[in-house]
C-alpha positions in Angstrom: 3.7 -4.7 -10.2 0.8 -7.4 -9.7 -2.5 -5.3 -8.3 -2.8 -6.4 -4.5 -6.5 -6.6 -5.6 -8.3 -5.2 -2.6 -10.0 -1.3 -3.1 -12.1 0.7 -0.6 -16.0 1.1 -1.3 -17.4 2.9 1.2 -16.6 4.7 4.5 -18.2 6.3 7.3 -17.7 8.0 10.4 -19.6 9.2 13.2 -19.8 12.0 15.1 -16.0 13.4 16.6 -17.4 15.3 20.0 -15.7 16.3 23.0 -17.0 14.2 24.7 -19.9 12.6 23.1 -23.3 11.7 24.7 -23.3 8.7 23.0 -22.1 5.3 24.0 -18.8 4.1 22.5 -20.7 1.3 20.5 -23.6 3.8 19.5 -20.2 5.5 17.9 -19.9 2.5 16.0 -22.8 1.4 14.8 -23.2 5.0 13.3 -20.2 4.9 11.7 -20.3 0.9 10.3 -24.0 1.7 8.7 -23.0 4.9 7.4 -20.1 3.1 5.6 -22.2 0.2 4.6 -24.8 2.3 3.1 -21.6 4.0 1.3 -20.9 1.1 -0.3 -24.2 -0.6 -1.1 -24.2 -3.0 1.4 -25.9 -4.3 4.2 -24.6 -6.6 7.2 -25.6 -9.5 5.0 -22.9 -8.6 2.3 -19.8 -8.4 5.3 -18.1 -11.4 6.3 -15.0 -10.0 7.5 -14.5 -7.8 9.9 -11.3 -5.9 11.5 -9.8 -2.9 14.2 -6.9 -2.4 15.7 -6.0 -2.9 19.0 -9.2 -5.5 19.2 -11.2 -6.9 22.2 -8.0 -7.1 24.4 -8.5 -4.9 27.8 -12.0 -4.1 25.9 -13.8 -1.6 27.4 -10.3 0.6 27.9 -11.7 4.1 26.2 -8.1 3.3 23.8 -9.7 0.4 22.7 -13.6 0.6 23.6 -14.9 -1.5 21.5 -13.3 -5.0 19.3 -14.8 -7.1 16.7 -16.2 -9.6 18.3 -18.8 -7.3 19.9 -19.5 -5.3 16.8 -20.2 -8.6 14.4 -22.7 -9.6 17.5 -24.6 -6.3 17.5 -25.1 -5.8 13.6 -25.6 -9.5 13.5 -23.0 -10.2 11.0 -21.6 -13.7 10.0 -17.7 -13.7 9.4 -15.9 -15.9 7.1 -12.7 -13.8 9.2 -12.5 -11.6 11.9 -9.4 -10.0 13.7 -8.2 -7.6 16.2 -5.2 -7.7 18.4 -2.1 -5.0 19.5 1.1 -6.5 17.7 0.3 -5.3 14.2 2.1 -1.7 12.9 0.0 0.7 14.4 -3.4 2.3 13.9 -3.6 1.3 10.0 -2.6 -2.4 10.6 -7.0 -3.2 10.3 -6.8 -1.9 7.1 -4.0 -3.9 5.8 -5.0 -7.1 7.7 -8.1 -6.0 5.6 -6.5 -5.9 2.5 -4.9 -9.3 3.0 -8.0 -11.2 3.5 -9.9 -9.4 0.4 -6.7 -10.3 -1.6 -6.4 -14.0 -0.4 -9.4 -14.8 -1.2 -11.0 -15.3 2.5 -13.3 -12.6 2.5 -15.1 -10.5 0.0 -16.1 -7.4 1.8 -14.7 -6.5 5.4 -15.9 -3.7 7.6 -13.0 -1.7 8.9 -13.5 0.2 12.0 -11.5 2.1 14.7 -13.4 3.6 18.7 -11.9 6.0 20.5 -13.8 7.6 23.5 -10.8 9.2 25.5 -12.4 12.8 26.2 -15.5 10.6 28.1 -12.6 9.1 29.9 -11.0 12.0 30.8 -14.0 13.7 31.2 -14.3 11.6 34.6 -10.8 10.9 35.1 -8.3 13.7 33.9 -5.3 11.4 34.4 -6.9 8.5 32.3 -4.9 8.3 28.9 -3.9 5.5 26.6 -0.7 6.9 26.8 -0.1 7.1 30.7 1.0 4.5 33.1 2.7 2.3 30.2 3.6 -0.4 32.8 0.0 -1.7 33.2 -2.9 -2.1 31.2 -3.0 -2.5 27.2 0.9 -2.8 26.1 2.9 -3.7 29.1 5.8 -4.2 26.7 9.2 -4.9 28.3 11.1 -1.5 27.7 8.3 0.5 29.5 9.9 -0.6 32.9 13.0 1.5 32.1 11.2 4.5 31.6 8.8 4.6 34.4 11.2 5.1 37.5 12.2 7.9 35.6 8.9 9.5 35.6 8.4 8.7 31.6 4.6 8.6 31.9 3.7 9.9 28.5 4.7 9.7 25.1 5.3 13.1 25.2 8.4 13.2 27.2 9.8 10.3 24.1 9.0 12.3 21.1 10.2 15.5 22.6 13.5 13.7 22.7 13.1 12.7 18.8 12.4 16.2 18.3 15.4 17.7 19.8 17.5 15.1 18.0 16.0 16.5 14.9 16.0 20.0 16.2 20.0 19.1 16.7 21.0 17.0 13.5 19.4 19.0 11.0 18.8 22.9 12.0 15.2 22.5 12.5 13.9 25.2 15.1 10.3 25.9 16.4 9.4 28.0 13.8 9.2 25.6 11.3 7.8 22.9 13.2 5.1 25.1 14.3 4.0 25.7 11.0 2.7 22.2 10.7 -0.4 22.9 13.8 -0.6 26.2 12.0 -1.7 25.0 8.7 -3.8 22.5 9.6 -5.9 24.2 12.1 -6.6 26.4 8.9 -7.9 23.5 7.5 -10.2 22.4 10.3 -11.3 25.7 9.9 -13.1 24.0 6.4 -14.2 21.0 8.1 -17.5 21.2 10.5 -16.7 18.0 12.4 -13.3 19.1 14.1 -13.0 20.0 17.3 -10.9 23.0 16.9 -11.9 25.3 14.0 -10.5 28.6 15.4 -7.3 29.9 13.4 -4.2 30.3 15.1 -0.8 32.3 13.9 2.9 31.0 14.2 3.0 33.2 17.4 0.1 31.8 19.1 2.1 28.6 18.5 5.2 30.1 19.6 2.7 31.3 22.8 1.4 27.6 23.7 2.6 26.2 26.8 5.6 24.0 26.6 4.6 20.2 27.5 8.4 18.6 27.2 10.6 20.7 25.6 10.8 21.3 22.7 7.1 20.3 22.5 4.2 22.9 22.9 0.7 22.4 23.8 -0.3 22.8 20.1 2.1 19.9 18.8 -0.1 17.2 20.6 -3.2 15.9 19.1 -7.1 16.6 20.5 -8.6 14.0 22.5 -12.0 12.9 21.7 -14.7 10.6 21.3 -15.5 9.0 18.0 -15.4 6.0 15.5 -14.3 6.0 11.9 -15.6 2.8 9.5 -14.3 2.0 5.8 -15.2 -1.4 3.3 -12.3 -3.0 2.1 -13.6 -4.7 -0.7 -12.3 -7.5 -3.0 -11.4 -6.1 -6.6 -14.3 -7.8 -8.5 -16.6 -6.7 -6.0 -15.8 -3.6 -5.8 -17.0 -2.7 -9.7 -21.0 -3.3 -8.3 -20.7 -0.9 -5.7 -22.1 2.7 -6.4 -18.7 4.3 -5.7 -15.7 4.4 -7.9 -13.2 2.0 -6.5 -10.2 3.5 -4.4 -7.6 0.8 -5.5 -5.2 -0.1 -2.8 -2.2 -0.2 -4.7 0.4 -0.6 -2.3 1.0 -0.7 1.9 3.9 -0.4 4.0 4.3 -2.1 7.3 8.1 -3.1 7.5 10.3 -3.1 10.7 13.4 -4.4 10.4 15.0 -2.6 13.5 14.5 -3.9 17.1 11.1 -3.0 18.5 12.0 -0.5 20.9 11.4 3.4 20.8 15.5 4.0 21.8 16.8 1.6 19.4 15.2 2.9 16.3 17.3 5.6 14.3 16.4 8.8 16.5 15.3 10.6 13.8 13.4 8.7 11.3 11.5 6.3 13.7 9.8 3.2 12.1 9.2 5.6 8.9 12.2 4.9 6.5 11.1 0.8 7.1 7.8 1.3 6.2 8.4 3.6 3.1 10.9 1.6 1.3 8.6 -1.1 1.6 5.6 1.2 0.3 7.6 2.0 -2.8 9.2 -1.1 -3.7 5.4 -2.5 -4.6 4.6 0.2 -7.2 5.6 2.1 -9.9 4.5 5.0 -8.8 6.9 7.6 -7.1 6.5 10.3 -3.9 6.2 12.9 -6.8 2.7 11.5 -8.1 0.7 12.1 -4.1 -1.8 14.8 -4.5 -2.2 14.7 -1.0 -0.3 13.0 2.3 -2.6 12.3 5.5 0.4 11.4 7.8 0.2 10.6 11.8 -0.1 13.9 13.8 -0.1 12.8 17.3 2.7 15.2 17.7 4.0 17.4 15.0 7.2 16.5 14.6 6.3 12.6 13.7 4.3 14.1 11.0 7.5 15.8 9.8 8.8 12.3 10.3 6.4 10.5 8.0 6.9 13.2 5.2 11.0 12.5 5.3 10.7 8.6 5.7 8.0 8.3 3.0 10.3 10.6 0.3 7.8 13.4 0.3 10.6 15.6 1.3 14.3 14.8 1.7 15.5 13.2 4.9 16.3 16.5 7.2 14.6 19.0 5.2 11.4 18.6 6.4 11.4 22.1 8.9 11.9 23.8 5.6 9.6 22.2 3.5 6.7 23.2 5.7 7.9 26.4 6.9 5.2 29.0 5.9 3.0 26.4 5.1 2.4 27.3 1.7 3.7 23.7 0.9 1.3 21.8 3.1 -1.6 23.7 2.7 -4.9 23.2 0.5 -3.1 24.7 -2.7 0.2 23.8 -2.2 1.9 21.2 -3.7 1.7 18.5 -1.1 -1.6 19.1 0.9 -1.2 17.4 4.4 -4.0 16.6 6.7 -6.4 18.4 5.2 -9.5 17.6 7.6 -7.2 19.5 10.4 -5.9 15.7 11.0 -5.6 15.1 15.0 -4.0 18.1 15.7 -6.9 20.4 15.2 -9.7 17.9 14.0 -9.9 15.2 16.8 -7.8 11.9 17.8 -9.1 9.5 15.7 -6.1 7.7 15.9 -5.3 6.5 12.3 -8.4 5.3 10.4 -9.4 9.4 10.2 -6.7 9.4 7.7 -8.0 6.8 5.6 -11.5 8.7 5.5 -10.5 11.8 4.4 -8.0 10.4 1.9 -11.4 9.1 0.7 -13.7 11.9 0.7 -10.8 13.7 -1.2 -10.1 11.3 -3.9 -13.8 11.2 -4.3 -14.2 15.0 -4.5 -16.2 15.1 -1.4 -14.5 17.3 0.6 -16.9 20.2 0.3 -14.9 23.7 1.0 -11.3 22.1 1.7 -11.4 19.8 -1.7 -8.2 19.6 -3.3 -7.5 20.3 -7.4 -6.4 17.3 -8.1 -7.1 14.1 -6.2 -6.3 10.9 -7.9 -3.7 9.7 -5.5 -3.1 9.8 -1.5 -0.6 8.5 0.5 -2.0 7.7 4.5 0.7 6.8 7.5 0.1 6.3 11.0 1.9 5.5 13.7 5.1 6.6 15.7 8.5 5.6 17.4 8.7 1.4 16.8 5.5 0.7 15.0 4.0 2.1 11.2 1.9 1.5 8.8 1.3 3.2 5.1 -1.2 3.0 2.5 -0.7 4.2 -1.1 -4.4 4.6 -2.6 -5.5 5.4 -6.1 -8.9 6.6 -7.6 -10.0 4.2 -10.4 
């Protein structure tokens, strides 16, 4: 396969609070000049720079801040800049990212994903990015269907998915609560998540049912924080004081009709977005050290692990039950910051980061053996994106 020719060379997050003190572009700024010091840069060096959803309905606590605010505070001059919603899902910055490294348009863009939902909530309890579909930041046409019937989170979709799942394949609570299990475990090792308490399968079991079969402990933790990575081009990447990350392949394929009840009910936007991932590399599910897949609710993480060939297609309740699997010494360790579930909504570029820290050995008490390869997803029902990334 031809390299794509883009790597990451730095990263950097802020703090992940609930809420924060701090303003949503304080957020960001911490995180962009933490990652720019990461990577030997300064704002002189960045002439790109990307996030996803952008500056539409800026100010939203989804979308709190877009690029065309954050190039004006840190004063940086783009060759390229871009934002907007239609792109697959939270990791679509990264490979919009990518492609401008890789055509030649940019040589160093600043990645960068705000979220500051607990603030939002924090005055408003009913404010949510995924309430209220029918106005504000994706009025997309099939929402109207679903709102007379009182559809007013995703919640009441997945839990749908998940009982197809539950139905087609023998999967039953007790498997799928084994995902929340393990990772809290692992936020248990990681000092920014929001959640570090352990929890058993029958505290799970215990957790109030949200839409069934959904429980309180399959939905993600809001909260407020921003998350920044450099996507470097290739040859620039060799002067930065960091080993490259080599983005070898991405997945963003959707060949299905964009709509959450048209998609295959129990494989999403997933099975696209892998067969693309694989068919631009030579490497194979069985190489991952670790997967850092979309946990906005468990069962889309089980999802991403059957569509991306981690596991085979139905036999993902079984491949984490007991989460010996999935967990830090296992074979396949999944979301090992705690991922949303435990460690905080960072909706998608919190992936990415850890995927870094732990190819670089960074990751402190929840560092993995061996960490030269990590697969990232993000997204659910008709949008996706994947990242295959390798340690030079």
């Amino acid at each position: 396969m031809l390299p794509i020719g883009a790597a990451i060379t730095g990263i950097g997050q802020s703090e992940v609070a609930r809420p924060s003190s701090r303003s949503a572009m304080q957020l960001t700024v911490d995180a962009a000049l933490e990652a720019m010091r990461d990577a030997g840069l300064t704002s002189a060096d960045i002439d790109g720079v990307a996030c996803w959803p952008g500056d539409n309905d800026n100010g939203n606590p989804f979308s709190p801040v877009g690029p065309l605010a954050l190039k004006t505070v840190l004063g940086i001059e783009t060759s390229w800049f871009g934002g907007g919603y239609e792109a697959p899902g939270p990791l679509a910055a990264v490979i919009h990212a990518v492609m401008a490294v890789a055509s030649g348009v940019c040589r160093h863009v600043l990645v960068f994903r705000t979220i500051t939902e607990s603030s939002a909530r924090k005055v408003d309890r009913t404010v949510s990015s995924l309430s209220n579909k029918t106005q504000g930041r994706d009025s997309s046409y099939f929402w109207q269907w679903y709102t007379p019937f009182d559809v007013r989170s995703a919640i009441n979709l997945i839990a749908m998915y998940a009982q197809r799942h539950f139905h087609e394949y023998g999967t039953t609570s007790e498997q799928l609560g084994w995902i929340p299990v393990t990772l809290r475990s692992h936020a248990a090792l990681n000092p920014k998540a929001i959640y570090r308490k352990p929890i058993t399968i029958d505290d799970y079991l215990a957790s109030r049912m949200i839409s069934t079969p959904l429980r309180l402990l399959d939905c993600d933790v809001h909260c407020d924080a921003s998350t920044a990575i450099i996507v470097s081009r290739a040859d620039a990447a060799r002067d930065g004081p960091n080993p490259p990350i080599r983005v070898e392949a991405i997945g963003s394929a959707l060949s299905q009709p964009w709509s959450w009840d048209q998609i295959s009910l129990t494989e999403m936007a997933t099975r696209n977005v892998g067969d693309m991932l694989w068919s631009r590399t030579d490497y194979t599910p069985a190489d991952v050290d670790t997967a850092q897949l979309y946990d906005g609710f468990s069962i889309l993480t089980l999802m991403w692990l059957e569509g991306l060939g981690l596991c085979p297609r139905g036999e993902g309740g079984r491949f984490v039950e007991g989460g010996t699997r999935i967990g830090l010494t296992g074979e396949l360790p999944l979301n090992t910051n705690g991922g949303q579930l435990s460690g905080g909504r960072t909706h998608g570029l919190g992936y990415v980061h850890e995927a870094c820290m732990q190819l670089w050995g960074r990751a402190g008490n929840r560092q993995i053996a061996k960490h030269d390869v990590a697969a990232c997803a993000a997204g659910g029902g008709p949008l996706g994106g994947a990242l295959l990334l390798v340690k030079d």
